[in-house]
C-alpha positions as CSV (number, residue, x, y, z in Angstrom):
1,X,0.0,0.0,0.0
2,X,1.0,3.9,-0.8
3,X,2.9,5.2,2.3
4,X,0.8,8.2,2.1
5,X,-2.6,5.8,3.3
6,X,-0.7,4.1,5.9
7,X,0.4,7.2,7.4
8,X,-3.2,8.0,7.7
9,X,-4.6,4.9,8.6
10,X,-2.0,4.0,11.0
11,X,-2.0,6.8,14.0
12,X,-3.4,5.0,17.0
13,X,-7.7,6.3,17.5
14,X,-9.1,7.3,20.1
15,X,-11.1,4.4,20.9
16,X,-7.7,2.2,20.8
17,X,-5.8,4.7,23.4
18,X,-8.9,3.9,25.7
19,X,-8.1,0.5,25.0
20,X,-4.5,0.4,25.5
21,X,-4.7,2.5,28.5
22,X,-6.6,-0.6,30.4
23,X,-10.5,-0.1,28.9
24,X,-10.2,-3.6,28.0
25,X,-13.8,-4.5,26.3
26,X,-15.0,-2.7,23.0
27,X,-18.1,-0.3,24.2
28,X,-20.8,-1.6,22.1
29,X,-22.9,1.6,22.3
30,X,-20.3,2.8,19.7
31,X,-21.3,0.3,17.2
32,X,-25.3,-0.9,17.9
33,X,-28.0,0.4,19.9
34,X,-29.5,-3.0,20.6
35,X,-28.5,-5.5,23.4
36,X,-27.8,-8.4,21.0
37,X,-24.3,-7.0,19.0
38,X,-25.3,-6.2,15.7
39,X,-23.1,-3.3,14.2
40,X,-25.7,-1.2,13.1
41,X,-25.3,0.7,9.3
42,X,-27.3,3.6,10.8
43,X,-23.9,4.4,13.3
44,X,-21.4,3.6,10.8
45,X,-22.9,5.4,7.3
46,X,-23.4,8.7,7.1
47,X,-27.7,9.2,6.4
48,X,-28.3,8.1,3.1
49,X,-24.5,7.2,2.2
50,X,-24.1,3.7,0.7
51,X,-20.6,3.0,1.6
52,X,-17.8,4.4,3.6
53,X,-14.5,3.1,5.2
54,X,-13.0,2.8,8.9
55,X,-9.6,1.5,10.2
56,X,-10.2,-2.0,12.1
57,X,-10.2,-1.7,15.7
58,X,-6.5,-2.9,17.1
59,X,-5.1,-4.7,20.3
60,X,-8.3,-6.0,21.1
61,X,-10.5,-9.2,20.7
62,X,-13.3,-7.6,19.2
63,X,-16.3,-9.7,19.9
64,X,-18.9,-12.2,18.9
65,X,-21.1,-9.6,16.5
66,X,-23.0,-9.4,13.5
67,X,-24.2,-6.3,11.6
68,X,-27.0,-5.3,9.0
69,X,-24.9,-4.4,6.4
70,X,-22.2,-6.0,3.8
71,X,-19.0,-6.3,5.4
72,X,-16.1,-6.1,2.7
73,X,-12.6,-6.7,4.8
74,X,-9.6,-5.3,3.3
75,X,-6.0,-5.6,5.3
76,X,-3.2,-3.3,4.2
77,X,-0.1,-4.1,6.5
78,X,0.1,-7.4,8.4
79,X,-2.8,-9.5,9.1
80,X,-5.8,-10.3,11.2
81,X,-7.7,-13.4,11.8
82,X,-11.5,-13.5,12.1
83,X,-13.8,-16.9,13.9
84,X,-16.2,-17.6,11.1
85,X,-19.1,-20.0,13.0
86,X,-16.4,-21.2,14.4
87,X,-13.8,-21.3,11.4
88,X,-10.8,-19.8,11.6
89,X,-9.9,-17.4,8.9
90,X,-6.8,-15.6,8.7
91,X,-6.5,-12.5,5.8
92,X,-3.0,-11.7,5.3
93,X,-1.7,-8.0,3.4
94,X,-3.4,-7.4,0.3
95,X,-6.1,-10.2,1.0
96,X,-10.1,-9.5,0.7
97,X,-12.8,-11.1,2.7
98,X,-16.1,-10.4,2.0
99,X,-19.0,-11.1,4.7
100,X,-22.9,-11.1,4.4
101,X,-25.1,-9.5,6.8
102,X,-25.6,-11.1,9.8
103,X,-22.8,-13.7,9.7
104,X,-21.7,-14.1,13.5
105,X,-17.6,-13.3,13.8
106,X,-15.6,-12.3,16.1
107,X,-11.7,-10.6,15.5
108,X,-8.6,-11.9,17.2
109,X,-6.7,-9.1,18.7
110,X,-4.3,-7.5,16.6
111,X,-0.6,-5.4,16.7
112,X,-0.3,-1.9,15.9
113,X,1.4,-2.5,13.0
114,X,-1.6,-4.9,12.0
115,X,-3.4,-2.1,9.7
116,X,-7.1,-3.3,8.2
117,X,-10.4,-1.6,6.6
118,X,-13.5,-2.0,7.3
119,X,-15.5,-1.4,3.9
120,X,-19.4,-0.6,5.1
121,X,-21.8,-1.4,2.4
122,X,-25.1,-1.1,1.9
123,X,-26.9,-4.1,-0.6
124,X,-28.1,-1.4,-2.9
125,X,-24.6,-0.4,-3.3
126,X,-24.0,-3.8,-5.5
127,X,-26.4,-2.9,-8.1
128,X,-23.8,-1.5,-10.6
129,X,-21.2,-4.3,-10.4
130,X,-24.3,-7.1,-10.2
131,X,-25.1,-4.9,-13.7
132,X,-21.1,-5.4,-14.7
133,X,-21.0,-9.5,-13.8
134,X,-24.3,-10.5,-14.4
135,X,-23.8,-13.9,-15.0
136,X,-24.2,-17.3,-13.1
137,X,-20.7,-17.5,-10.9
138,X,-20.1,-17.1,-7.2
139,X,-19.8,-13.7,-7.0
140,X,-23.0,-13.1,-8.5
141,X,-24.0,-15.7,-6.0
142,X,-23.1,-13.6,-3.4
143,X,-24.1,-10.2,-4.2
144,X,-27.8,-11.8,-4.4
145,X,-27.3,-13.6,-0.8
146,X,-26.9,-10.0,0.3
147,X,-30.8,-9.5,-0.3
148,X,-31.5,-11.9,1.9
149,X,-31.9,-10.0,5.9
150,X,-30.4,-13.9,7.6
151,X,-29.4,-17.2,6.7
152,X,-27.8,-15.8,3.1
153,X,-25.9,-18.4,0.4
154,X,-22.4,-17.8,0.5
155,X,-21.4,-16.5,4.3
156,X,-18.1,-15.1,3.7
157,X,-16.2,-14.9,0.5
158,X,-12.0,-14.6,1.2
159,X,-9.7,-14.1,-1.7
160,X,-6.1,-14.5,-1.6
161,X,-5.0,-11.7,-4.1
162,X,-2.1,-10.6,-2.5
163,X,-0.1,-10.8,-5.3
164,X,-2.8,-9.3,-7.9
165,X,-1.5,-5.4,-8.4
166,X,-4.8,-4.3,-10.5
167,X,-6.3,-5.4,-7.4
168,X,-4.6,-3.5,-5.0
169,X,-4.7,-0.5,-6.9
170,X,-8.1,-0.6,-7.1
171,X,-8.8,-1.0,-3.4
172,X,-6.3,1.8,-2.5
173,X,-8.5,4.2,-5.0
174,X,-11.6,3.2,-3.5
175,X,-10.1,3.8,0.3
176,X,-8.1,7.0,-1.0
177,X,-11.7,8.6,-2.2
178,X,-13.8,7.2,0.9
179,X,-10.9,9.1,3.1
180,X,-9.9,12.4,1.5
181,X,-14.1,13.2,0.1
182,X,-13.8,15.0,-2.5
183,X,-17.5,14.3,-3.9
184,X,-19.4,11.8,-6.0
185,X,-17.4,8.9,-4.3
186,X,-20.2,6.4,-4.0
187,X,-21.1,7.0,-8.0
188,X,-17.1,6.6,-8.5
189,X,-16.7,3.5,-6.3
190,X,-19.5,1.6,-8.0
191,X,-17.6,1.1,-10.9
192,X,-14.3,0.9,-9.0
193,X,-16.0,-2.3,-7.1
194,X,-17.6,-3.5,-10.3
195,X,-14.2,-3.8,-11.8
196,X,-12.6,-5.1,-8.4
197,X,-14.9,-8.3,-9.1
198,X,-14.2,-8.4,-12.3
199,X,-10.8,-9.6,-12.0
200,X,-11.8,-11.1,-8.6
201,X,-13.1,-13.0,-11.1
202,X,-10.1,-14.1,-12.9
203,X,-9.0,-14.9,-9.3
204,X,-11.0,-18.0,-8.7
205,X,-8.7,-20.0,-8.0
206,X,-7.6,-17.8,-4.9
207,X,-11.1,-17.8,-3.5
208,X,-12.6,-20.2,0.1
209,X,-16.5,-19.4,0.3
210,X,-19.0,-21.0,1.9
211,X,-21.0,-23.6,-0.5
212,X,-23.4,-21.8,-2.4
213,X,-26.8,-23.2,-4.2
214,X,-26.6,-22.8,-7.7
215,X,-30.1,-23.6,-8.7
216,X,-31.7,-21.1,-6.2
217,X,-29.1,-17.9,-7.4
218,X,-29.7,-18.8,-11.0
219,X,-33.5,-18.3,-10.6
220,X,-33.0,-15.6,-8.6
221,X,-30.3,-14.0,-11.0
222,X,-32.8,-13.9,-13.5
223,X,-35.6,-12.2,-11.4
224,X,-33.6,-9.4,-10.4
225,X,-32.2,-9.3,-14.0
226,X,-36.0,-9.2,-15.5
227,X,-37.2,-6.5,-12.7
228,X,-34.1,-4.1,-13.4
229,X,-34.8,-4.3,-17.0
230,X,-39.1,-4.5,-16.9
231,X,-39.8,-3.1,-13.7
232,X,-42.0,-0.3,-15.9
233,X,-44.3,-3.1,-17.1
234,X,-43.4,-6.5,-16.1
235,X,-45.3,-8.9,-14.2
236,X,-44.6,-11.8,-12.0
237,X,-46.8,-13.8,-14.7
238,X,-44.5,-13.1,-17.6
239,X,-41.5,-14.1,-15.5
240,X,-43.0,-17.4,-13.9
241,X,-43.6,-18.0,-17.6
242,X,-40.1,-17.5,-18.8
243,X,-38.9,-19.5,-15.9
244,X,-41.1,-21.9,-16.3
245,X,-42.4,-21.5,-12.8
246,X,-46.0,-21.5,-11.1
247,X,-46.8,-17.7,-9.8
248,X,-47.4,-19.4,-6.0
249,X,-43.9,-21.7,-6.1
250,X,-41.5,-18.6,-7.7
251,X,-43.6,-16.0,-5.2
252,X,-42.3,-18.2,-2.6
253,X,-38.7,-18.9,-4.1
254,X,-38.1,-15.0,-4.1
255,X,-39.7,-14.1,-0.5
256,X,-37.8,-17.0,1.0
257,X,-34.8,-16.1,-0.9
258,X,-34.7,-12.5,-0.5
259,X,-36.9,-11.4,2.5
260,X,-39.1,-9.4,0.1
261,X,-42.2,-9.7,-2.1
262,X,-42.2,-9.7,-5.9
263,X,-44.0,-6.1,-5.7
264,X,-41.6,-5.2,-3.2
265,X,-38.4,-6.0,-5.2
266,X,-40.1,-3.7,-8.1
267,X,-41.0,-1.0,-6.2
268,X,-37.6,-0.6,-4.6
269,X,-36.0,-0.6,-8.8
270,X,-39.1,1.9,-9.1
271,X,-37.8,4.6,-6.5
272,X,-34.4,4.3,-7.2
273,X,-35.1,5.5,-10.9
274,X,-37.8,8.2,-9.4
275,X,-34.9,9.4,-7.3
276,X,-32.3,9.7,-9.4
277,X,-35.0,11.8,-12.1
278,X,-36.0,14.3,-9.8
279,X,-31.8,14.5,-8.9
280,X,-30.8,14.5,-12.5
281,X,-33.2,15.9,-14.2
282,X,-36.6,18.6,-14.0
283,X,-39.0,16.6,-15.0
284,X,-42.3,17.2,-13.4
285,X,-43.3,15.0,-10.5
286,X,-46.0,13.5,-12.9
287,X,-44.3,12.8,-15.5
288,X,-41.8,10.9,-13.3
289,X,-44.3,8.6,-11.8
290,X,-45.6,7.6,-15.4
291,X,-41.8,7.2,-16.1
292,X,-41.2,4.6,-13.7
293,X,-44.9,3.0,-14.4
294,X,-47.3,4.2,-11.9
295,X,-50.4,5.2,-13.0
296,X,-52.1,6.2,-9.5
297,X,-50.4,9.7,-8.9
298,X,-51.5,9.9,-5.6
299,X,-50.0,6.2,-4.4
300,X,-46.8,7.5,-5.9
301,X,-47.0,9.9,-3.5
302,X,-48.3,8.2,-0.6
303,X,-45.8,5.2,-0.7
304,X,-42.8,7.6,-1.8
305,X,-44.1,9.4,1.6
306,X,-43.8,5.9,3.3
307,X,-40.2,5.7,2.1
308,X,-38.4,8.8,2.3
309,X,-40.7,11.1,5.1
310,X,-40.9,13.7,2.6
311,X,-42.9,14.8,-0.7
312,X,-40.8,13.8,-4.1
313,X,-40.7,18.2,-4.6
314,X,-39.2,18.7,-1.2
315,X,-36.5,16.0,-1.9
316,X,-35.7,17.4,-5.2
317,X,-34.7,20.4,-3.6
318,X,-32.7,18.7,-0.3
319,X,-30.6,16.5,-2.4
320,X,-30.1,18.4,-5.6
321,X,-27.1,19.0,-4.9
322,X,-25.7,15.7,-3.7
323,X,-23.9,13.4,-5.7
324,X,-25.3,10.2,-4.4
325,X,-28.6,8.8,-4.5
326,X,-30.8,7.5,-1.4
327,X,-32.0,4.2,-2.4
């Protein structure tokens, strides 16, 4: 890694002085508001930010803990070794591990000179590299686990890349523009993750995962596929069809598999596109809703209420400005 990170990344926190000054425990109020330990997005993302980065937490045994987000583990200098259910899982310099939500781990303690990134990552954040490797492989495996709120496919996905320098570079741009902010990171580190699996996948034969079920994340592949390219007009009819599926058995299949409805699953595609038009462009509020297929004005309104505590007009004018989208 660039000297210039580590000399960022490395100075001891404030948390970690407490720690080393004889606060032995980790105070979980930093990291969840809940009793069971689940690291909770809404204290580690700024509001409505997909993804950001912290320094792991050193000389400590971090512990038992899950958290509602996608975990992507990145160590820099050194290494660190996390309990997977039990499994013992040590990432070494340059190595990746990826973790669903909710996968129970816990962190060995670690040196100073053991220097790791937490990558925080909201689902939604996957959509452009899902776009970028569409295809049946594990990666695409995973990134439709990630749907799922418990019990996803793959549980963890560890590559050992340390030797892959397109790789590394990538990572370091992605931490470099999550810690200096200069704007429109999350747009810029779509891509930059979309190409990181992209010669991830190249890289299978450095990969330990979980076993995955094929069958299931091929027919699910192909419903999120069909609902981010018909989610104006689709219906679960056409796609049972094409799947040769009943409408009761793939209803089932995609609630199971994902925690959410059919309808659900389109009318989360639907918002993100009526988001990013009243962002990006000045089309009237009407116009949008026919855009992304609603013909009843006033549910448009109602459920985009629901979702964002605010009318579509006053969102236009809080977030014009931003350079991410809230999903």
């Amino acid at each position: 890694m660039r000297q210039e990170l580590l000399n960022i990344l490395a100075p001891i926190t404030e948390e970690e002085k407490e720690l080393l000054s004889g606060n032995s425990n980790v105070k979980q109020g930093l990291y969840t508001s809940q009793k069971h330990f689940t690291i909770e997005s809404q204290k580690m993302l700024q509001e409505g930010k997909l993804i950001d980065v912290r320094p792991h937490t050193r000389f400590v045994r971090f512990p038992y803990h899950d958290h509602n987000y996608i975990e992507v583990f990145y160590v820099c200098q050194g290494s660190v070794t996390h309990l997977i259910s039990g499994e013992e899982v040590t990432v070494h310099q340059g190595e990746l591990l990826f973790l669903n939500q909710y996968v129970m781990h816990e962190i060995l303690p670690t040196t100073e000179n053991d220097i790791a990134i937490n990558f925080i990552i909201l689902p939604e954040f996957f959509d452009t590299t899902f776009s970028m490797i569409g295809r049946n492989n594990v990666l695409a495996d995973f990134l439709i686990s990630t749907l799922k709120e418990k019990n996803g496919i793959s549980k963890y996905l560890y590559f050992q890349v340390s030797d892959n320098l397109q790789i590394q570079n990538l990572m370091e741009n992605m931490i470099d523009s999550l810690v200096h902010k200069q704007g429109n990171e999350d747009q810029i580190n779509r891509h930059t993750m979309g190409l990181v699996f992209l010669h991830l996948l190249n890289a299978v034969k450095s990969l330990k995962e979980s076993t995955p079920n094929q069958y299931k994340n091929m027919m699910l592949m192909t419903t999120l596929k069909y609902i981010d390219e018909n989610y104006k007009n689709g219906t679960l009819t056409e796609l049972a069809d094409m799947l040769n599926q009943s409408i009761y058995g793939l209803s089932k299949l995609i609630r199971n598999y994902t925690g959410h409805t059919y309808k659900e699953l389109v009318q989360r595609r639907r918002f993100r596109k009526a988001v990013e038009l009243l962002i990006e462009t000045d089309l009237p509020v009407n116009d949008i809703v026919t855009e992304v297929g609603y013909e009843n004005n006033s549910y448009f309104y109602r459920k985009f209420r629901e979702r964002y505590h605010t009318t579509p007009n006053d969102y236009r004018i809080t977030h014009r400005d931003e350079k991410w989208i809230r999903v």
